[in-house]
C-alpha positions as CSV (number, residue, x, y, z in Angstrom):
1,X,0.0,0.0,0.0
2,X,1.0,3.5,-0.7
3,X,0.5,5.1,2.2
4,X,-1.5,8.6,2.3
5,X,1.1,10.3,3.7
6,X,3.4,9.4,1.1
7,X,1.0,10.5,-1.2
8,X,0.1,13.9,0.0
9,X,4.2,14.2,0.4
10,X,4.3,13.7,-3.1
11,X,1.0,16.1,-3.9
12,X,3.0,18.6,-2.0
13,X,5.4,19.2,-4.2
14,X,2.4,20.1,-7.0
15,X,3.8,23.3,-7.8
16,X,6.5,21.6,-10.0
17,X,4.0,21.0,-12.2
18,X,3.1,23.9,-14.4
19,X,0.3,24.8,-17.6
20,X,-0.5,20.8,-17.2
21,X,-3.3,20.3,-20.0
22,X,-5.7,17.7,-19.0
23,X,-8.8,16.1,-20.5
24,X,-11.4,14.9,-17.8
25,X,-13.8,12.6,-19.6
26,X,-16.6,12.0,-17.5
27,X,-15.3,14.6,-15.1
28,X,-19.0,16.3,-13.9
29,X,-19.0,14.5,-10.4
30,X,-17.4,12.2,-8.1
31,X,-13.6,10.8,-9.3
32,X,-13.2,13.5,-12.2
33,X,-14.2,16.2,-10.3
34,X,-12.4,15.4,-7.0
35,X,-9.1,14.8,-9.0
36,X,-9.4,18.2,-11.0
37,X,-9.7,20.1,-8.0
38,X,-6.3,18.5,-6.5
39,X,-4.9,19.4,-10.0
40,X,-6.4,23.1,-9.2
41,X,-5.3,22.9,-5.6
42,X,-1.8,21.7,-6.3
43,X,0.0,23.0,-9.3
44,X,0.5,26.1,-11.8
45,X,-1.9,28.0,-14.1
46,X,-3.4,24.2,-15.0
47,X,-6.0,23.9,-17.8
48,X,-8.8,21.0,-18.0
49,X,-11.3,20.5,-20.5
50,X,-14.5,18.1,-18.8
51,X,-16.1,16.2,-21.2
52,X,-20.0,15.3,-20.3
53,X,-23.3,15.6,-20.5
54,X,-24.3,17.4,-16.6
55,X,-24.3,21.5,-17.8
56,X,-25.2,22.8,-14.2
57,X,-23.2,20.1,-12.5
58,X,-19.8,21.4,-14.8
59,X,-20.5,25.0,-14.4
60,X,-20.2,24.4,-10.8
61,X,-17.6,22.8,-10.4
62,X,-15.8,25.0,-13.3
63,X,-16.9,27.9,-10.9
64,X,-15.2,26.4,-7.4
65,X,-11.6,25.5,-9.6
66,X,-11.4,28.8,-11.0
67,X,-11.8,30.2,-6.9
68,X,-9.4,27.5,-6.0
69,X,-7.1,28.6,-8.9
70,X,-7.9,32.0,-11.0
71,X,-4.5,31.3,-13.1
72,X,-6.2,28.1,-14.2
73,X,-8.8,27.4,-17.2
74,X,-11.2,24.5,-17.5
75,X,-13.8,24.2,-20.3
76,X,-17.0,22.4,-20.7
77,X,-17.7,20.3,-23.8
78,X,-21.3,18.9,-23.4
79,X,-21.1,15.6,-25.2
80,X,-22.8,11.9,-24.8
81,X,-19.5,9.6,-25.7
82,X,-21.5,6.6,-26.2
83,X,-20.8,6.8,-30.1
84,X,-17.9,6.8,-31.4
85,X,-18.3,9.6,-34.1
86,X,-19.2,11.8,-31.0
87,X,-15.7,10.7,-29.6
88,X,-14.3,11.6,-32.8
89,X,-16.1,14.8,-32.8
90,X,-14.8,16.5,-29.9
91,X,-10.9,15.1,-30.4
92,X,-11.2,16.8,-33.6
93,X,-11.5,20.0,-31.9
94,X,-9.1,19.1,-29.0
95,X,-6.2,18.2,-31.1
96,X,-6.6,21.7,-32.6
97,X,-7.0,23.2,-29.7
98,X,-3.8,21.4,-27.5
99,X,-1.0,20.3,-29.4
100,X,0.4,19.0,-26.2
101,X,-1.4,16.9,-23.6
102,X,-0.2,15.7,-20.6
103,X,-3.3,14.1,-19.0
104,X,-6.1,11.6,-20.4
105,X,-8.4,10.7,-17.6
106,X,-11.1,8.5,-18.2
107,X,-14.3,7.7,-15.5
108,X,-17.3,8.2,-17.7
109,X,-19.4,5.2,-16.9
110,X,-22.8,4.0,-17.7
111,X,-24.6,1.6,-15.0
112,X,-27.5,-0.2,-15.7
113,X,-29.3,-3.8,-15.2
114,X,-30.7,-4.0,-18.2
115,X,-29.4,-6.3,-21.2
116,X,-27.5,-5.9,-24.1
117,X,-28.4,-2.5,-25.7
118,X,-27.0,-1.6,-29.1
119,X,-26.4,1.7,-30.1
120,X,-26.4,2.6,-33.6
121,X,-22.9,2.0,-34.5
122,X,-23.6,-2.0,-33.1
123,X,-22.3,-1.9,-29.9
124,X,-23.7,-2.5,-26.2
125,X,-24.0,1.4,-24.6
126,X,-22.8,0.2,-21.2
127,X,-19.3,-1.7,-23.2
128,X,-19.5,1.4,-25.8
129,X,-19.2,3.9,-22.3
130,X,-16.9,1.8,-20.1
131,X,-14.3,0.4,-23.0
132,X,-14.9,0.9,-26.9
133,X,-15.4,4.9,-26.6
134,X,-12.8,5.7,-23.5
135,X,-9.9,3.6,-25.7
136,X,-11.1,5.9,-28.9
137,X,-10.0,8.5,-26.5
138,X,-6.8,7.4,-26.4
139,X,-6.2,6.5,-30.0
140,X,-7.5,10.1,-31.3
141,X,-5.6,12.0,-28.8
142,X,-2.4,10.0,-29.2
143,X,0.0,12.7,-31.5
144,X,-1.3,15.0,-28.5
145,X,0.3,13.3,-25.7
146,X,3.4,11.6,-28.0
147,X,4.1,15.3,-28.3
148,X,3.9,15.3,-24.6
149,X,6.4,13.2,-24.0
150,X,8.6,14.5,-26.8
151,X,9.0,17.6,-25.1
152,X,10.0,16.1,-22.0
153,X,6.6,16.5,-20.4
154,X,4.3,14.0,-18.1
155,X,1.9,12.0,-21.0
156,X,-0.2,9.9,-19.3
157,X,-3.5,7.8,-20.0
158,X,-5.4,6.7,-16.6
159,X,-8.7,4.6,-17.0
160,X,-10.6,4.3,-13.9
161,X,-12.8,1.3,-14.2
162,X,-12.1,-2.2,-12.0
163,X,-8.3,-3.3,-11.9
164,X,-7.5,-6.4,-10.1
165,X,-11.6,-7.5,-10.7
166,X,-10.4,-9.9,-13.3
167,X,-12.8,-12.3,-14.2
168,X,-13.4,-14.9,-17.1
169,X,-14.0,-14.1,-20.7
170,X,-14.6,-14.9,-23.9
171,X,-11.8,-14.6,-26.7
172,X,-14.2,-15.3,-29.5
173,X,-16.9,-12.9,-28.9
174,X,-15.2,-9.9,-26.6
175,X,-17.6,-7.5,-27.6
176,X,-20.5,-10.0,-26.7
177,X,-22.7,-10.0,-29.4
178,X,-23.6,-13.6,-29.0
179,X,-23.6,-14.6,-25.1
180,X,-24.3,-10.9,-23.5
181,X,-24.4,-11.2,-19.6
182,X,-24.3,-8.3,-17.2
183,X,-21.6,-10.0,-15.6
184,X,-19.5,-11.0,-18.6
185,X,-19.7,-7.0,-20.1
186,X,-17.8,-6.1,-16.7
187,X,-15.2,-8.8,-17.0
188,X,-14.6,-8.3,-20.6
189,X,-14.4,-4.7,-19.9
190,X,-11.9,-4.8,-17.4
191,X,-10.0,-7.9,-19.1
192,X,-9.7,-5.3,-22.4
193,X,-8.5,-2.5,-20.6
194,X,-5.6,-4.4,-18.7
195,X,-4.3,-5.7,-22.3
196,X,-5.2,-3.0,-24.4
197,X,-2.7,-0.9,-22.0
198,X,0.4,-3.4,-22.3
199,X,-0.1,-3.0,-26.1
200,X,-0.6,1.1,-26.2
201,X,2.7,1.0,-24.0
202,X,4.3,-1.1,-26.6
203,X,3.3,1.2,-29.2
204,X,3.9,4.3,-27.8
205,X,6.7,4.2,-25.0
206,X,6.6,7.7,-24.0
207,X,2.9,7.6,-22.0
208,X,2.6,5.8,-19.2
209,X,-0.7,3.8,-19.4
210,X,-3.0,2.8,-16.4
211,X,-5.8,1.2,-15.5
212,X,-6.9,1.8,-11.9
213,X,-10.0,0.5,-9.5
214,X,-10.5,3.6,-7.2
215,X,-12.6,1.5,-4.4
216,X,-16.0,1.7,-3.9
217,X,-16.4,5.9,-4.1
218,X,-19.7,7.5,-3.9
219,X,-20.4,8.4,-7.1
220,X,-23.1,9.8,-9.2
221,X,-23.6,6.6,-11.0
222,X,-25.9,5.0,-8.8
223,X,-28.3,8.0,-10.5
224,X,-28.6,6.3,-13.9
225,X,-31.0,3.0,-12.1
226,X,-34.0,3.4,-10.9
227,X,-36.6,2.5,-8.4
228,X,-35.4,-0.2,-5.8
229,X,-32.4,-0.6,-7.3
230,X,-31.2,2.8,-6.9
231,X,-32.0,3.0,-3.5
232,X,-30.7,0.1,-2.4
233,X,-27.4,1.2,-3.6
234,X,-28.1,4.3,-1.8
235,X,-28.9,2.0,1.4
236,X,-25.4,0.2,0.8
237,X,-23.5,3.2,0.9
238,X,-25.0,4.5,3.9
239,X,-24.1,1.0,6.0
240,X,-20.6,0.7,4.1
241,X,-19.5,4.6,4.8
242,X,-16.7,3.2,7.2
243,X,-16.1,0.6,4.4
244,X,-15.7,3.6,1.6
245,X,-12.8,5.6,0.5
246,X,-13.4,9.3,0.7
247,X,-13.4,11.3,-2.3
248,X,-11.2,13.8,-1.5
249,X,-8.7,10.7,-0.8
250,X,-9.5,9.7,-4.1
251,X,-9.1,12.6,-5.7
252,X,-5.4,12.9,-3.8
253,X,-4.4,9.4,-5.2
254,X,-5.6,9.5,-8.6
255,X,-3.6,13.3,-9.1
256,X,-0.7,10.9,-7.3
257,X,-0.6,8.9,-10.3
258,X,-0.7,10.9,-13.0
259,X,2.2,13.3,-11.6
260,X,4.3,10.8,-9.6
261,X,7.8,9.7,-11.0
262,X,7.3,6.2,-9.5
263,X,4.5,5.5,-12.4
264,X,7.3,6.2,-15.3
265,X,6.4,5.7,-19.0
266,X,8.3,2.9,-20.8
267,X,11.0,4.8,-22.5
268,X,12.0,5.6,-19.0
269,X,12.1,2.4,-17.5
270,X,15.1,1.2,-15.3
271,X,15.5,4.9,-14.5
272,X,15.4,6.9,-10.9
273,X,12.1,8.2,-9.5
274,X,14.4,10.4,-6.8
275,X,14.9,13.9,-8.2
276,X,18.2,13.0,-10.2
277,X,15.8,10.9,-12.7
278,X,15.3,12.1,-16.1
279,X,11.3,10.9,-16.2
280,X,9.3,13.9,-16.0
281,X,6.6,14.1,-12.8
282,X,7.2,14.7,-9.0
283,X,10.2,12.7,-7.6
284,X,9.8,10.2,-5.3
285,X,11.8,10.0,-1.8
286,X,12.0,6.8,0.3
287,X,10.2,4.2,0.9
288,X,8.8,4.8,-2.5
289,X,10.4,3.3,-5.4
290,X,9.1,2.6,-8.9
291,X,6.2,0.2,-9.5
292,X,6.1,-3.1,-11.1
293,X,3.8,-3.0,-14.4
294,X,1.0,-5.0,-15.3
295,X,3.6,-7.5,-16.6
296,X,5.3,-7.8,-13.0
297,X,8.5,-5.6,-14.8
298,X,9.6,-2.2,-13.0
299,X,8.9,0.8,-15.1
300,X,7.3,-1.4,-17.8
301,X,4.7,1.9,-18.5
302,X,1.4,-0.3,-18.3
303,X,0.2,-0.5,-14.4
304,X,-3.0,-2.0,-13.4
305,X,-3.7,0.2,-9.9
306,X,-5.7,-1.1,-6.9
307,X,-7.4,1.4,-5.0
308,X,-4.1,2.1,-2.7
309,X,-2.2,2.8,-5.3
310,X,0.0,-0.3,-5.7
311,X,-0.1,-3.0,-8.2
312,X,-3.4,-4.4,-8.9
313,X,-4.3,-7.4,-11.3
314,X,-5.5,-11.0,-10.8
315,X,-2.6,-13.1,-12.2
316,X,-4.6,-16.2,-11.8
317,X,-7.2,-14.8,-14.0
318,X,-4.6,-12.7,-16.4
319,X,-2.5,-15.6,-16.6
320,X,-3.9,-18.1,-18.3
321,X,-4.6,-15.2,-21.0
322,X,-1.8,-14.8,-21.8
323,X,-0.9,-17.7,-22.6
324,X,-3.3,-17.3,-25.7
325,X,-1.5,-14.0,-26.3
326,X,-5.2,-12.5,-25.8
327,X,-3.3,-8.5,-26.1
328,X,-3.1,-8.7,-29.8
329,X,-6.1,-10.0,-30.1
330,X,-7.8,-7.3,-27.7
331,X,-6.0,-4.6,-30.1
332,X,-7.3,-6.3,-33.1
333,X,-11.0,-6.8,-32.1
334,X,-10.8,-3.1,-31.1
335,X,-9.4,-1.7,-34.0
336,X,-12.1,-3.4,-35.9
337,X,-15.0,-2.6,-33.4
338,X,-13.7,1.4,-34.7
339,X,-13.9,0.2,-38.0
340,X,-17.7,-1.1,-37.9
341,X,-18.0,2.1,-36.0
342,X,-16.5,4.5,-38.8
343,X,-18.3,2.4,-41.8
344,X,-21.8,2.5,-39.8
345,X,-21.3,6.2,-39.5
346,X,-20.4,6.8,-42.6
347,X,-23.5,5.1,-44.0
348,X,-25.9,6.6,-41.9
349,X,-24.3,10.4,-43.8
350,X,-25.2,9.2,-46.9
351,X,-28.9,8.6,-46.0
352,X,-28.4,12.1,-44.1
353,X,-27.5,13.6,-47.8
354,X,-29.5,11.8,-49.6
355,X,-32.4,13.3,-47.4
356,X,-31.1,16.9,-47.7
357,X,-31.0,16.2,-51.5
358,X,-34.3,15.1,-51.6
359,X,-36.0,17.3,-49.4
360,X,-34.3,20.2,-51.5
361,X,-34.9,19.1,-55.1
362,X,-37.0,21.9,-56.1
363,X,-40.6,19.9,-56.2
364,X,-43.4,21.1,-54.0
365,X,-44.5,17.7,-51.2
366,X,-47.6,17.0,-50.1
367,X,-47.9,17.4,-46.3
368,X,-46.8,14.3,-44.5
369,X,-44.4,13.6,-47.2
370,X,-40.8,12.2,-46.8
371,X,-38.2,10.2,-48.5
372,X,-38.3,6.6,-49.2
């Protein structure tokens, strides 16, 4: 375990950290918000873009960083990322916007107990929310924070979802077209993210890449059920608030690991986190030291993060995956989940135009009247 005081000694030394650019997807509550306002709280003229869909919840918080920090900026972008073109959409405009990026943090989440629902580019919303569109985020945004890195700057990708909450799945149908159980979409989720980070790192050495399980946090995800369901989530909470990590501490840890030195990206591994290392972030002092990756290897730039901070992953579970080599195939079903994505897109603009072209031919319609 990391202890919290070696964490706030870290977070201390925030003011190293300077015109950090950061991109809070999902950041309208709970996780997102808590870990902007230690980015507010803690470092130099900082500037966030939160992407979502609460307007008054944003504004809020937007209002409280800017008291915390009036030499900071944060923008609202009000955006449902359950498609893939919406992803797509608002990277276009980031990437114009930031040429560097030094922070990707993903916690949108979608919870519901209802089956497999397909939006219209063919995948479940709650595996489009939690996996397909947050790894879209990474892809588009990529020159962004490989820029980052190339000017000697933190670049890093944290997706808060359920490290170490391994659990079975199925290689031949990971996006669970055919055998959909509430169950399975969590496993396969959480299964996807832990590869899919060993390969980004792979692929681009000069991020560092997590996957983190932040405890059980009171969120406001619990708001998307309904009826008995809700509240007796709202019930658990109340009899687990010993049991639950506090936000705030949340928020302190999760800034922890996208600043600190012992989380290094893969170009720098077998370096120093003290002060003498060349990895950008806060250094490190005693007893901290850098952490073992998702593939047990210091400084390997992937790290699957329990709620503590330390090295998460169920080996039992992650093991015998590996022995299938299930990354590459994670990284190929994905690239070709995009694909469907981009083609189904596509097609649905040509019946768009095709529309326009027909509503604006020049020919008087009848009332009522629409194209075939």
């Amino acid at each position: 375990m990391v202890s919290s005081e070696s964490v706030r000694a870290s977070n201390a030394q925030g003011h190293l950290i300077h015109d950090y650019v950061g991109i809070f997807v999902g950041g309208t509550g709970g996780i997102g918000e808590s870990t902007a306002r230690e980015l507010f709280k803690l470092t130099i003229r900082p500037r966030i873009y939160m992407i979502g869909r609460r307007e008054a919840e944003a504004n809020r918080i937007i209002s409280e960083l800017l008291e915390i920090n009036p030499e900071g900026k944060a923008t609202f972008i009000q955006k449902d990322i359950s498609t893939i073109r919406n992803v797509d959409a608002v990277c276009a405009d980031l990437r114009v916007k930031e040429p560097l990026i030094n922070g990707l943090f993903l916690t949108a989440g979608y919870m519901t107990l209802k089956g497999r629902s397909e939006t219209d580019e063919g995948l479940d919303k709650k595996m489009a929310v939690n996996y397909y569109s947050r790894m879209r985020f990474v892809v588009d945004l990529m020159p962004n924070l490989t820029a980052a890195s190339d000017a000697g700057q933190l670049s890093r990708v944290n997706s808060v979802l359920a490290a170490g909450s391994e659990g079975d799945v199925n290689p031949d149908d990971l996006d669970l077209r055919h055998n959909f159980t509430l169950h399975g979409a969590l496993a396969h989720c959480t299964v996807m993210t832990d590869f899919i980070m060993e390969e980004f790192a792979k692929r681009y050495p000069g991020t560092t890449f997590m996957h983190s399980y932040p405890g059980t946090v009171k969120t406001g995800i619990a708001n998307q059920l309904n009826g008995p369901i809700r509240l007796a989530v709202k019930v658990m909470y109340a009899v687990m608030t010993p049991w639950i990590l506090n936000v705030q501490e949340s928020g302190e840890r999760h800034f922890f690991q996208l600043t600190s030195k012992v989380y290094p990206a893969r170009k720098w591994q077998g370096t120093s986190c003290r002060a003498d290392g060349d990895a950008p972030g806060i250094p490190a002092e005693a007893p901290l030291d850098v952490m073992e990756g998702s593939n047990d290897v210091k400084g390997s730039g992937a790290y699957l993060l329990d709620w503590d901070s330390k090295p998460a992953g169920d080996e039992r579970v992650l093991g015998k995956y590996r022995q299938i080599d299930l990354g590459p195939r994670v990284w190929e079903h994905t690239m070709a989940m995009f694909a469907q994505a981009e083609a189904k897109a596509q097609t649905a603009g040509s019946k768009r135009a095709a529309l326009e072209q027909a509503d604006g031919d020049g020919r008087s319609n009848p009332i009522g009247w629409r194209p075939a």
